[in-house]
SERO-4910 file (N, C-alpha, C, O; in steps of 0.05 Angstrom, whole numbers):
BEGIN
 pado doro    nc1    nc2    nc3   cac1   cac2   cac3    cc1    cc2    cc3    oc1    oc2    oc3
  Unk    A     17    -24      0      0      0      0     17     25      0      7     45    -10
  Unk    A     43     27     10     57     44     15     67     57    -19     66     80    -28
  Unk    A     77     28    -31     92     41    -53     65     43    -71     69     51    -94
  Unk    A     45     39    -66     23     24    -96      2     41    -81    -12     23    -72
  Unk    A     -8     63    -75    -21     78    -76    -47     74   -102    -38     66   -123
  Unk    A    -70     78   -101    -81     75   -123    -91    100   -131   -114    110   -128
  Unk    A    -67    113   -145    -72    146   -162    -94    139   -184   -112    156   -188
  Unk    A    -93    118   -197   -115    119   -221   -148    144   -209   -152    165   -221
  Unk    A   -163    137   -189   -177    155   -180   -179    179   -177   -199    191   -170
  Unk    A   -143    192   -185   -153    216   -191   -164    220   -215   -172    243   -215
  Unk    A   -170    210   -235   -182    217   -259   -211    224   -261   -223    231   -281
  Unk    A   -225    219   -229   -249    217   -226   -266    232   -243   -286    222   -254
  Unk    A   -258    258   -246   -272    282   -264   -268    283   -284   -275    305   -292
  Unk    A   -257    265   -303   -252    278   -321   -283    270   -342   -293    287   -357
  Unk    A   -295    243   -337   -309    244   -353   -340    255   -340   -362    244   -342
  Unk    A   -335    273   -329   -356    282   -306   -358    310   -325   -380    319   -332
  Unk    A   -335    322   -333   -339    347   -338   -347    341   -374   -339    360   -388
  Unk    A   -356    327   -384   -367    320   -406   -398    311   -409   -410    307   -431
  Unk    A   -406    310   -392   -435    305   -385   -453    329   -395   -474    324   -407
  Unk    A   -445    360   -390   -449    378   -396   -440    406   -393   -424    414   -377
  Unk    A   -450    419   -408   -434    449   -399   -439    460   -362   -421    472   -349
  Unk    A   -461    454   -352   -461    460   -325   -446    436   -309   -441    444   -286
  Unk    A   -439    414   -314   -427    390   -297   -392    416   -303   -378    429   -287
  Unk    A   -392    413   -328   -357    422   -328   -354    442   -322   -330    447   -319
  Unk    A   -376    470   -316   -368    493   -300   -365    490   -271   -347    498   -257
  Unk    A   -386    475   -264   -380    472   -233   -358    454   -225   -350    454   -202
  Unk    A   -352    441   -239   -316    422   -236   -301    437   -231   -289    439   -209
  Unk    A   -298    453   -257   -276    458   -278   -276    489   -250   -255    497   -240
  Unk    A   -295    497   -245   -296    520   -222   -298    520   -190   -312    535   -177
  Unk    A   -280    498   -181   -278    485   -160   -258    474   -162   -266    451   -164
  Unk    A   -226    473   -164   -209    461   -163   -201    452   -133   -205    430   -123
  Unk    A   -188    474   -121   -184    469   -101   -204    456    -84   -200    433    -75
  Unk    A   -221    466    -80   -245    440    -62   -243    416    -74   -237    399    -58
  Unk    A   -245    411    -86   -262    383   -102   -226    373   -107   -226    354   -123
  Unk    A   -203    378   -100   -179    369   -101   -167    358   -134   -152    339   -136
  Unk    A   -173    368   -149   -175    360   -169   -138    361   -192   -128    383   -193
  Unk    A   -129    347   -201   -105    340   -213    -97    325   -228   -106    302   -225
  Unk    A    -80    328   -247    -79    322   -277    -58    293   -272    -38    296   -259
  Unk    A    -64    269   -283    -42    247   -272    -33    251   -304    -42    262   -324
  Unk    A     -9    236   -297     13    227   -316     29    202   -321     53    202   -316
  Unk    A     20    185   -330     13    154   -329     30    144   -357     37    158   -376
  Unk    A     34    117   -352     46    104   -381     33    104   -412     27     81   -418
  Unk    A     29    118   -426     23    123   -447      3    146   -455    -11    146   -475
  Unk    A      2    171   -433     -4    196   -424      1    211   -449     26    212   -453
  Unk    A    -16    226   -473      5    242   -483      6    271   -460    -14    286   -456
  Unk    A     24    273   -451     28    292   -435     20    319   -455      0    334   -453
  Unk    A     35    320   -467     35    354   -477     18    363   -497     23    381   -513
  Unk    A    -12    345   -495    -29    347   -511    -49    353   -472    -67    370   -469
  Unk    A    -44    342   -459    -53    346   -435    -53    368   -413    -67    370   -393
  Unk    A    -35    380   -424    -23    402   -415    -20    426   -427    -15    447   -415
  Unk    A    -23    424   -453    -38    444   -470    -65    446   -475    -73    467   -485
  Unk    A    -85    420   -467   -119    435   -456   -126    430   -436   -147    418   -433
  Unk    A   -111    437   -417   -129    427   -384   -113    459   -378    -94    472   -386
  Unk    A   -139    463   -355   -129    479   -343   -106    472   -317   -103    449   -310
  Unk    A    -87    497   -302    -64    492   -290    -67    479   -268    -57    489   -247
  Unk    A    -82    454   -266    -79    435   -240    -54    435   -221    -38    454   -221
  Unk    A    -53    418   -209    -28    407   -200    -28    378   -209    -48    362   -209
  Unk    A     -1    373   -217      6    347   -231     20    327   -210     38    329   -194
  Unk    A      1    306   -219     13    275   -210     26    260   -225     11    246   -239
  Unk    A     54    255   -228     62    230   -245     76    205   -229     95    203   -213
  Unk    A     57    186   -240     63    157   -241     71    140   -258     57    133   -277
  Unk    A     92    131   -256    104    111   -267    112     85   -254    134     75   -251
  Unk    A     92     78   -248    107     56   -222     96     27   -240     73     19   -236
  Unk    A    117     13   -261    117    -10   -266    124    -40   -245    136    -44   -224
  Unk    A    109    -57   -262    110    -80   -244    125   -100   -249    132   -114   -230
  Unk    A    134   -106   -278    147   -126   -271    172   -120   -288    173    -96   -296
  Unk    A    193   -138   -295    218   -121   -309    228   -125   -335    251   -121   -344
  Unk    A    193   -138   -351    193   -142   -369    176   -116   -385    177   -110   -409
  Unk    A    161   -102   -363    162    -72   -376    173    -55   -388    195    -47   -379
  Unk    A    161    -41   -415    176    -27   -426    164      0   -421    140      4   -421
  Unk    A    190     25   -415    182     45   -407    190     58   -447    211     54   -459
  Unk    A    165     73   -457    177     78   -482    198    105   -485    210    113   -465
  Unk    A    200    116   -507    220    140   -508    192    171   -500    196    189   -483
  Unk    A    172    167   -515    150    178   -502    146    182   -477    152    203   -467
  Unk    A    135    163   -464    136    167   -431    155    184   -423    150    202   -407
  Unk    A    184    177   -437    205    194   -415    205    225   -428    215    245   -417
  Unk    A    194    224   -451    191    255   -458    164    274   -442    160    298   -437
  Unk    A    152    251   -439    121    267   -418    140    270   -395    145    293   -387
  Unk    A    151    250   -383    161    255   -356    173    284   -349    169    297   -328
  Unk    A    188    291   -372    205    304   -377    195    333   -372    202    350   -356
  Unk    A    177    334   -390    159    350   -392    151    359   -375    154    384   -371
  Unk    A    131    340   -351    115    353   -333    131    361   -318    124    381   -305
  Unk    A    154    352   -314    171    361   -292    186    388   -294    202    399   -279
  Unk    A    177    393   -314    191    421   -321    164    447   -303    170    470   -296
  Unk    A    143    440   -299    122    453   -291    120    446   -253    103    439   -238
  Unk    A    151    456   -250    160    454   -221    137    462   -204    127    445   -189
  Unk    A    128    482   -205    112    499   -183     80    481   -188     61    492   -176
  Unk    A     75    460   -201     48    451   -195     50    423   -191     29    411   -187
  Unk    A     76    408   -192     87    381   -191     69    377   -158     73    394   -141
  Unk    A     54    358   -154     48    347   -131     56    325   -119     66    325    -96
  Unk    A     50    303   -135     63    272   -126     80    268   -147     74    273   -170
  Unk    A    105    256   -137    121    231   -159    123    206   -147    131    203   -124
  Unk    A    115    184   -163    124    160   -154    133    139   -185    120    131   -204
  Unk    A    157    138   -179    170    122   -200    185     92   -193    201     93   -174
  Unk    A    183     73   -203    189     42   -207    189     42   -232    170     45   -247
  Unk    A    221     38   -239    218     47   -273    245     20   -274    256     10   -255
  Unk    A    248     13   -299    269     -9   -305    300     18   -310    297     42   -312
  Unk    A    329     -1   -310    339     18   -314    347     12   -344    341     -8   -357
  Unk    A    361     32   -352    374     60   -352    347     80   -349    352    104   -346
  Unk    A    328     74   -351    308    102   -342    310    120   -322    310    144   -320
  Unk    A    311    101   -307    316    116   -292    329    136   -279    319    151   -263
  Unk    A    351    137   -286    374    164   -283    365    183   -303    370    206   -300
  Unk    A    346    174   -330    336    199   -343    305    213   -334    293    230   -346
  Unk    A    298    201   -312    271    219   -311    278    223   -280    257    225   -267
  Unk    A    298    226   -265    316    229   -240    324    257   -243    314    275   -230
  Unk    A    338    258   -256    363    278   -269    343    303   -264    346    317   -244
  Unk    A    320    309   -285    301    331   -280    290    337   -259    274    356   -260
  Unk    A    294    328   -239    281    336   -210    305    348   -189    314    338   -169
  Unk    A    311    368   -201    328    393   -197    312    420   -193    293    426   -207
  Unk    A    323    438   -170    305    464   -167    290    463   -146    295    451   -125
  Unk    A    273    476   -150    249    474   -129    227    470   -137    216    480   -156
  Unk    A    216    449   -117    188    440   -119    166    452   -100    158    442    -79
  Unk    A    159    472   -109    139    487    -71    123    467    -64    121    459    -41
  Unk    A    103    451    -95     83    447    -90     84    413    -73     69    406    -55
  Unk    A    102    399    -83    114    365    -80    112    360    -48    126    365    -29
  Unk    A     81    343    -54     84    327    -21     94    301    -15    101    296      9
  Unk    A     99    274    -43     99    255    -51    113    251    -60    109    261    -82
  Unk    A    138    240    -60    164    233    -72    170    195    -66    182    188    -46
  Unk    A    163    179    -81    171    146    -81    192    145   -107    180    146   -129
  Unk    A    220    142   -109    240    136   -121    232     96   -115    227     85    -93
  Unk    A    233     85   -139    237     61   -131    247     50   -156    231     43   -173
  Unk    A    275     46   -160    287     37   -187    282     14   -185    274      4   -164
  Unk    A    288     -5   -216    277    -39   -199    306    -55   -198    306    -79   -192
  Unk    A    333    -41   -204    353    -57   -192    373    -33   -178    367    -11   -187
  Unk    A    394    -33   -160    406    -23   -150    416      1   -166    417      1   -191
  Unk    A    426     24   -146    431     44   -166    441     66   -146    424     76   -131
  Unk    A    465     74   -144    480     96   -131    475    121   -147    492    138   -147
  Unk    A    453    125   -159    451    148   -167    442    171   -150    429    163   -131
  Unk    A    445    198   -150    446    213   -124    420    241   -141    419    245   -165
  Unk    A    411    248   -130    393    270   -142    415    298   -144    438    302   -136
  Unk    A    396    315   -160    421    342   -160    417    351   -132    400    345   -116
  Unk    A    438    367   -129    438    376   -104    427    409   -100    431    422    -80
  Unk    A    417    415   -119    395    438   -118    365    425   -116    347    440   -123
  Unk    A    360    403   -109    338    394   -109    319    412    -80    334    413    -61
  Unk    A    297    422    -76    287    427    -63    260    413    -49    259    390    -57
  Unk    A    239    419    -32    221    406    -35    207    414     -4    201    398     14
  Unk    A    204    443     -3    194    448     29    175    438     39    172    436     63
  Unk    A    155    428     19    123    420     29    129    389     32    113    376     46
  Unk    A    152    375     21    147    344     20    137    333     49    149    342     69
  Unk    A    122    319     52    115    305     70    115    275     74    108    264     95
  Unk    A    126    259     48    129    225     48    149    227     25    149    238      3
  Unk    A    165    211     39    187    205     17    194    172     25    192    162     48
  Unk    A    202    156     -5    209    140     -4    227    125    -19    220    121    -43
  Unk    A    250    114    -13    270    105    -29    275     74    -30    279     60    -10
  Unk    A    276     67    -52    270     36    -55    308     34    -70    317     50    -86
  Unk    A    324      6    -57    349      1    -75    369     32    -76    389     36    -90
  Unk    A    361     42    -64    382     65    -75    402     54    -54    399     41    -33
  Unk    A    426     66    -66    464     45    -44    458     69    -30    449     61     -8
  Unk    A    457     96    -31    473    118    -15    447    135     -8    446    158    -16
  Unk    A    432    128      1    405    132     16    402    151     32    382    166     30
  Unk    A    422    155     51    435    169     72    449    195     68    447    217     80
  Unk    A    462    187     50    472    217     33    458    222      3    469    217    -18
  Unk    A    434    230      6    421    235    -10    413    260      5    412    266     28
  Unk    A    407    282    -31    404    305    -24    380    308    -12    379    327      5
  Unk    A    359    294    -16    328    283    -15    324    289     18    301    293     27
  Unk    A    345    288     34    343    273     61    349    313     75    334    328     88
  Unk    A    369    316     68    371    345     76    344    366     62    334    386     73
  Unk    A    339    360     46    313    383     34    287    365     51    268    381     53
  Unk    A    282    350     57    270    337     81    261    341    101    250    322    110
  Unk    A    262    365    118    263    367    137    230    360    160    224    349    181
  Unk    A    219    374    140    188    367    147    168    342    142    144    341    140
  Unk    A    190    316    142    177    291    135    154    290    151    149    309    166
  Unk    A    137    270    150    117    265    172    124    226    167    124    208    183
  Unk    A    128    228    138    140    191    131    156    182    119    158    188     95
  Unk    A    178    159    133    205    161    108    211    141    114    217    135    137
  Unk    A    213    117     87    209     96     84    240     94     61    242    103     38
  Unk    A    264     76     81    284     66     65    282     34     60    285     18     79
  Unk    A    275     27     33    268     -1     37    287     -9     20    296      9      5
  Unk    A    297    -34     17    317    -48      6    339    -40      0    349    -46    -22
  Unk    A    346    -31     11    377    -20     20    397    -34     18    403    -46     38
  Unk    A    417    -40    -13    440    -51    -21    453    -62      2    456    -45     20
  Unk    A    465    -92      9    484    -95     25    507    -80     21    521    -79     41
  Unk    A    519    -67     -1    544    -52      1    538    -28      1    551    -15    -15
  Unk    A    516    -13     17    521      8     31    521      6     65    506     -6     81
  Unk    A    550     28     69    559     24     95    537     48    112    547     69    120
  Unk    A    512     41    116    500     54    135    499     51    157    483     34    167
  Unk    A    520     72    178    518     65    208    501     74    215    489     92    203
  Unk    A    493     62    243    476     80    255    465    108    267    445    121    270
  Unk    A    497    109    272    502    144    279    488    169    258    475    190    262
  Unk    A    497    156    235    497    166    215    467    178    209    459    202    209
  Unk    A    453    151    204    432    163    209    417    171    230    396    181    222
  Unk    A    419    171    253    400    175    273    414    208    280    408    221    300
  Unk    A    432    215    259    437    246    257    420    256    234    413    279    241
  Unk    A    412    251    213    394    262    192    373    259    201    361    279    192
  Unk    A    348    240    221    335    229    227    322    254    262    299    257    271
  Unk    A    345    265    271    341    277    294    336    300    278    331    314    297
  Unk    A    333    317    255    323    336    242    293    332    230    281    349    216
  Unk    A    285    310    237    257    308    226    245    301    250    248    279    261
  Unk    A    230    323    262    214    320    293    190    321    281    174    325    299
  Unk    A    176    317    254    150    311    249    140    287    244    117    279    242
  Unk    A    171    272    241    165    242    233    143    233    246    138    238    269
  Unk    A    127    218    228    113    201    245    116    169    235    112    152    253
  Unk    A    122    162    211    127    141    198    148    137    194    160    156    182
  Unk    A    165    110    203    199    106    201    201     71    193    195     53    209
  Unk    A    209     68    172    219     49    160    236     43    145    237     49    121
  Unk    A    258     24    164    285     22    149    281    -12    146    273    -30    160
  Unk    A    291     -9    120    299    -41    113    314    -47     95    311    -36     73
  Unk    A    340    -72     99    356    -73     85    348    -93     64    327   -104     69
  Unk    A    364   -102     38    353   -116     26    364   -149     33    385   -160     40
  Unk    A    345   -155     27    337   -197     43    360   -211     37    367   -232     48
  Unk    A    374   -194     13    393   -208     -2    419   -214     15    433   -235     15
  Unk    A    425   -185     33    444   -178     53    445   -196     66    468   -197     75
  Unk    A    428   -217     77    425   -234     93    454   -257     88    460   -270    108
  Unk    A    464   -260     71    497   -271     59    514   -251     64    536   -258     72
  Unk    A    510   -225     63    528   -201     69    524   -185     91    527   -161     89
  Unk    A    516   -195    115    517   -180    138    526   -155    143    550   -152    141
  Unk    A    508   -130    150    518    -98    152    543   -102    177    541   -113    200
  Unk    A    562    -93    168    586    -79    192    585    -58    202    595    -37    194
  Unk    A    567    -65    229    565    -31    241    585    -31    267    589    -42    289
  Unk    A    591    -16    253    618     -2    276    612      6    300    614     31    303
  Unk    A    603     -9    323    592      0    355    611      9    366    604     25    383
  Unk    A    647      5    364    661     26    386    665     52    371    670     68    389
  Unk    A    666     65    345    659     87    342    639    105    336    640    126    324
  Unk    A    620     93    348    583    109    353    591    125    361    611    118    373
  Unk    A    589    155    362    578    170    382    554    174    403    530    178    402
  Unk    A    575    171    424    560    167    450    544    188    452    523    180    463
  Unk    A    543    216    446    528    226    452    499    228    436    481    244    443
  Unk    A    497    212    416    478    223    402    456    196    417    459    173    425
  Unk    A    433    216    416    409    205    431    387    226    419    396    248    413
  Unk    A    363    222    416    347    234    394    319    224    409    316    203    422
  Unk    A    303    242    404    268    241    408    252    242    391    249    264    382
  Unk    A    238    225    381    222    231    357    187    234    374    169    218    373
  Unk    A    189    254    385    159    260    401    131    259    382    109    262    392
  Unk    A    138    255    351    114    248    344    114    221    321    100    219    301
  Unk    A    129    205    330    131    182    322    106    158    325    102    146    345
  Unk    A     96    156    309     71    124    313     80     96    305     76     76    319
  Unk    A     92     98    282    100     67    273    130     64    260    142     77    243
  Unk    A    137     39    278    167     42    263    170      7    259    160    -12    271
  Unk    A    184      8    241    190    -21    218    215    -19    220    229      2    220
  Unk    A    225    -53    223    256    -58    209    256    -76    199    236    -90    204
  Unk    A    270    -85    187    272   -103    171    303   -109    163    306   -104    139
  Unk    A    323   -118    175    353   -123    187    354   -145    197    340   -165    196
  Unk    A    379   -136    211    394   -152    230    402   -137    255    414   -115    258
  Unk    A    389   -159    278    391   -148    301    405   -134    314    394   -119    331
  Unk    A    437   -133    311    460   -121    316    453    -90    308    459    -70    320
  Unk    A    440    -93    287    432    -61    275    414    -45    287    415    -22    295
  Unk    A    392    -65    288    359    -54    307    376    -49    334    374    -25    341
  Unk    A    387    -61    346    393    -55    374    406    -27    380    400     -9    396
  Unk    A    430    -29    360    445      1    357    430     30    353    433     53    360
  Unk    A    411     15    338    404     39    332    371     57    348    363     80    348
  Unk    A    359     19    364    333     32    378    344     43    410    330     54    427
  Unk    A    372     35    413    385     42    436    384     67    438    384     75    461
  Unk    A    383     88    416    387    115    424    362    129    412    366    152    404
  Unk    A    340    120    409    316    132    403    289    134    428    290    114    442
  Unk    A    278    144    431    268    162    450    240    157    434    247    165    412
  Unk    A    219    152    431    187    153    420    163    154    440    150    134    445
  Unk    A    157    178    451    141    175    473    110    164    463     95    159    483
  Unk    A     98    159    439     74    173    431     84    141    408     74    142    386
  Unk    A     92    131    410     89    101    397     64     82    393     51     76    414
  Unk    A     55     70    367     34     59    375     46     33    357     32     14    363
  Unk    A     56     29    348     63      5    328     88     -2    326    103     15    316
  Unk    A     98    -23    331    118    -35    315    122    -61    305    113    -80    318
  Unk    A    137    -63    279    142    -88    265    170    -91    256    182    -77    240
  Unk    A    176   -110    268    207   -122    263    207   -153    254    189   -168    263
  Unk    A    232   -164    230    236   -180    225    266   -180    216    278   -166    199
  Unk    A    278   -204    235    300   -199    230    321   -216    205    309   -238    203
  Unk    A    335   -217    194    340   -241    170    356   -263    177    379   -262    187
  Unk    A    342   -282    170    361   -310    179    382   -311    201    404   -320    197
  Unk    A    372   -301    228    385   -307    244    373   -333    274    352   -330    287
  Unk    A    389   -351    278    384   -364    293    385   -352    322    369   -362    338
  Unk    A    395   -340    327    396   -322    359    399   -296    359    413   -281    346
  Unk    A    380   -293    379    386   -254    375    375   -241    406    365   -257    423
  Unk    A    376   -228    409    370   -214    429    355   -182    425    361   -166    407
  Unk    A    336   -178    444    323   -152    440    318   -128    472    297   -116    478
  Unk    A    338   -129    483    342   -113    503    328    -85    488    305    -76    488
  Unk    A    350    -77    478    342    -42    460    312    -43    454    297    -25    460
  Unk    A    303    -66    441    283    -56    430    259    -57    453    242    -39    452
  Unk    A    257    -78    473    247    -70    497    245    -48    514    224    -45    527
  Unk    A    263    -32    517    278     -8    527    261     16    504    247     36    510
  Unk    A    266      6    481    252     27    468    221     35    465    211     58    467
  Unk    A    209     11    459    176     10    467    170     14    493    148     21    500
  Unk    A    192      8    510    177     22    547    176     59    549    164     73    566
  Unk    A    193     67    527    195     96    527    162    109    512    163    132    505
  Unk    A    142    100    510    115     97    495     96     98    515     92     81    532
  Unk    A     84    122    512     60    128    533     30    111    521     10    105    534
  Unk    A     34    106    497     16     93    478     15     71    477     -6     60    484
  Unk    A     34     58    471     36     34    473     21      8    493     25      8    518
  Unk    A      6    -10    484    -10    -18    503     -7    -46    497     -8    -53    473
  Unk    A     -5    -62    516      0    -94    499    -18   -107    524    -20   -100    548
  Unk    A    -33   -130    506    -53   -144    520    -47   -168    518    -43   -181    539
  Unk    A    -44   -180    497    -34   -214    487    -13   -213    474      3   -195    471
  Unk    A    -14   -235    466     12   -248    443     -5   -275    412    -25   -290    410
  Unk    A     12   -269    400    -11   -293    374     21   -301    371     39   -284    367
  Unk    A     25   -323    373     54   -337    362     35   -358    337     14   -371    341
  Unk    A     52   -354    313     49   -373    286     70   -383    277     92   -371    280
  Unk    A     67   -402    268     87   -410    250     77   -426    221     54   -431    214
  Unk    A     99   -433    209     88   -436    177    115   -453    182    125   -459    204
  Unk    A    126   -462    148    150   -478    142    172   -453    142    191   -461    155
  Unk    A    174   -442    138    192   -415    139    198   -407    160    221   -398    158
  Unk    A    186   -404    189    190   -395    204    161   -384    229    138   -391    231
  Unk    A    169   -373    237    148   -361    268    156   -335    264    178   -324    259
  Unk    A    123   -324    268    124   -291    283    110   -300    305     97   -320    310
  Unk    A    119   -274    322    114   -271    344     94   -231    347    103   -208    350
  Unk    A     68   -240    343     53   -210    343     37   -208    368     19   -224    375
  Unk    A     45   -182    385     25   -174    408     16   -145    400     23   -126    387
  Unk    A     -3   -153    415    -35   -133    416    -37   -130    432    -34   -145    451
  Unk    A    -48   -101    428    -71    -83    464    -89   -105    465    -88   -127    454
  Unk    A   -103    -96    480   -126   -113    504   -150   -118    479   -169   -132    488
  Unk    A   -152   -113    464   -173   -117    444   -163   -150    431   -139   -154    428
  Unk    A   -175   -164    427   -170   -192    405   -150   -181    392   -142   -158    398
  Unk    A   -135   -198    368   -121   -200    350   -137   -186    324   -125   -173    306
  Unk    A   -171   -194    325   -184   -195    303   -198   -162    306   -207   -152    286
  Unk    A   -198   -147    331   -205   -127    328   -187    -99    330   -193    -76    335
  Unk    A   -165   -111    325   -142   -100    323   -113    -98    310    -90    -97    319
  Unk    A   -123    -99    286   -100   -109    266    -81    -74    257    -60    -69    245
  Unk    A   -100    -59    268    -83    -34    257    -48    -24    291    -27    -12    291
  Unk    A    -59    -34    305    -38    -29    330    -36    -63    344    -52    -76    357
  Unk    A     -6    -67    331     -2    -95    345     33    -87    344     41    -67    331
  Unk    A     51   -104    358     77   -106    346     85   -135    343     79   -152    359
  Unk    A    102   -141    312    119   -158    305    142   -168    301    160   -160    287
  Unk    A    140   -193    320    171   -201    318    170   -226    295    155   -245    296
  Unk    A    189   -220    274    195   -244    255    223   -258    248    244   -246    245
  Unk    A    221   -284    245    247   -284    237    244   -311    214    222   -318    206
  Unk    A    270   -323    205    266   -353    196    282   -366    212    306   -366    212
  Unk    A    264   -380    228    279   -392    245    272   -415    249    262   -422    228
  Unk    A    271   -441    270    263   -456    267    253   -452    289    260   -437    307
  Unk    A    226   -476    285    196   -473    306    213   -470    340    200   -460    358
  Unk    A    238   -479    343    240   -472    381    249   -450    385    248   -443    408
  Unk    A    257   -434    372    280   -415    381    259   -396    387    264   -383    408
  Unk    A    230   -387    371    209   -372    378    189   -367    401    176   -347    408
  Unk    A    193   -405    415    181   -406    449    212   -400    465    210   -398    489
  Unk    A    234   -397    456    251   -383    470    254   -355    470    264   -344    490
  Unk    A    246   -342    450    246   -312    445    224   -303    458    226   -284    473
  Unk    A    194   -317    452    178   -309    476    178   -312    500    158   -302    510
  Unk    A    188   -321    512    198   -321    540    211   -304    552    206   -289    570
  Unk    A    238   -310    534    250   -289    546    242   -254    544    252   -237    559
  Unk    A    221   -246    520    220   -220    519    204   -215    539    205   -194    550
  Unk    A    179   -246    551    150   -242    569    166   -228    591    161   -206    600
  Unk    A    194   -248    600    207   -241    621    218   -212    628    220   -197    647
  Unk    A    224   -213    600    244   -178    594    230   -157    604    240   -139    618
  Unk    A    202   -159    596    188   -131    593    158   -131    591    145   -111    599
  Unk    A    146   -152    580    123   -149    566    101   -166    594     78   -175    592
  Unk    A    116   -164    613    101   -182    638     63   -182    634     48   -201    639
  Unk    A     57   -158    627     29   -151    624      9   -166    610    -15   -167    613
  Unk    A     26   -178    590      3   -206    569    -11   -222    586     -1   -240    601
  Unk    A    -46   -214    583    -61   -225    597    -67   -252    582    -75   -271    596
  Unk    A    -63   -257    550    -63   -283    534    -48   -283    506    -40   -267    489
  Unk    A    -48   -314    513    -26   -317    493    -36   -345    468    -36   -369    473
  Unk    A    -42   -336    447    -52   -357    430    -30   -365    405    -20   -347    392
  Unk    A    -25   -391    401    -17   -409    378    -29   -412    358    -53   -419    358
  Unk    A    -13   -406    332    -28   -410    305    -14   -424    294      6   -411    288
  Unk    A    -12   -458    280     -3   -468    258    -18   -459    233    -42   -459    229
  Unk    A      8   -452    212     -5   -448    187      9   -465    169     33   -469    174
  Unk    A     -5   -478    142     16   -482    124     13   -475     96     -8   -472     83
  Unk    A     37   -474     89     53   -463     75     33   -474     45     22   -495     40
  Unk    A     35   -447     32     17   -462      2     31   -475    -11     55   -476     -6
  Unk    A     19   -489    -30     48   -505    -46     38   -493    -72     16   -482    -75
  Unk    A     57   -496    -89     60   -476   -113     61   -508   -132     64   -508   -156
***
């Protein structure tokens, strides 16, 4: 849902204002209320679109699915195009095959006043870096899919006013410490959405985070934080929920990759810092792959699927009645029940 938004619905009006001359004055004379904006989609002629519509604000999507997609020479000339109409640019979300991608990248230079929506998601790895006049004061969700240098991205400093920022599949050969980020990360006090995850692949290439040259001093509050995701290795989650502060927490989901033993002190420590946070039970499952481990407030499992936290791993079925134990013991003493789920696995 995050990366796959369903923009097609903005088109709602368009065949509304063809019904009649009074349907398309009262549209067409109501922009702002009625939210209304021009998308820019795979086979769009843009500049036939843009020479009879009036000056909306523009949405472009390009978000392909599989990587047998072809992005044509067209598309990247609409892309091209709309993006030149900086001051009404609203959302971008791109999943494009490469080499495209560095050409419909490249144009998102300048300033964007209007840009709340930014999803970069190339579909194979790519150290490509945005210009560094890139602006974007209004952005409010940004997301980067595969990019190596994530962290030093200009995207992150013109950022400041995130409310959601989602690093997902993050190259094993980028050296992201933790310091590192939980210094770009202490400039966004609006966050409310935080998700880091490295890519599954890393799970052969384990991150090297350097714990005796952390800085000790850095410790950070994210006072309007609700949901935070990882998706790593524990050595990392620990380092890094060790120095985070979330008073106003309502969610978390963690899974960690192919590890047989792990430990979660930090992250215990970190959900006790949560005035919100409320845990009632526990649902332990397992499948052929492995066991999660999900607790919930005082409400069922079934009336509460939006505030629960997840522990995952691939592990094998014991190590999971060992991890619950020890976390019941750690911290979570308050689970008034605790339910078992076998599932299996579909076969293909």
């Amino acid at each position: 849902m995050v990366l796959a938004p369903k923009w097609n619905r903005e088109r709602w009006w368009y065949k509304l204002t063809h019904v009649c001359r009074r349907w398309r004055h009262l549209i067409l004379g109501s922009p702002s209320h009625l939210g209304l904006c021009l998308l820019c989609t795979p086979g769009t002629p843009v500049a036939d679109m843009l020479a009879h519509s009036p000056p909306f604000p523009i949405i472009i999507d390009h978000f392909y699915t599989g990587f047998d997609d072809r992005m044509t020479a067209n598309d990247v000339e609409g892309i091209i195009l709309a993006l030149e109409h900086r001051d009404r640019v609203r959302r971008i979300r791109f999943r494009t095959p490469f080499p495209m991608t560095e050409k419909v990248i490249a144009p998102i230079d300048g300033k964007f006043p209007m840009l709340e929506f930014l999803c970069i998601a190339p579909m194979h790895d790519t150290d490509f870096l945005f210009p560094k006049t890139f602006q974007a004061p209004q952005l409010h969700h940004l997301i980067l899919v595969n990019l190596m240098s994530p962290i030093g991205s200009p995207l992150l400093s013109a950022s400041m006013g995130l409310v959601a920022l989602s690093l997902v599949n993050i190259p094993p050969s980028t050296h992201l410490q933790p310091d590192q980020f939980l210094r770009r990360v202490s400039l966004m006090p609006q966050l409310e959405i935080l998700w880091i995850g490295f890519d599954p692949e890393s799970c052969n290439h384990p991150v090297d985070v350097d714990l005796t040259h952390m800085d000790d001093t850095i410790h950070i509050t994210l006072p309007n934080l609700r949901f935070f995701q990882f998706c790593g290795f524990n050595t990392y989650s620990e380092a890094l929920l060790s120095r985070i502060v979330a008073p106003h927490l309502e969610a978390v989901k963690i899974t960690f990759w192919e590890e047989w033993r792990f430990s979660v002190p930090c992250l215990l420590q970190f959900m006790s810092t949560s005035e919100d946070l409320r845990l009632g039970g526990a649902v332990l499952s397992f499948n052929s792959g492995g066991a999660r481990l999900s607790i919930y407030p005082n409400e069922t499992p079934w009336q509460s699927r939006e505030q629960r936290i997840e522990c995952s791993a691939n592990i094998n079925r014991t190590q999971p009645i060992i991890l619950f134990c020890r976390v019941s013991h750690s911290g979570l003493q308050g689970l008034s029940w605790l339910a078992r789920v076998a599932r299996r696995s579909r076969t293909h």
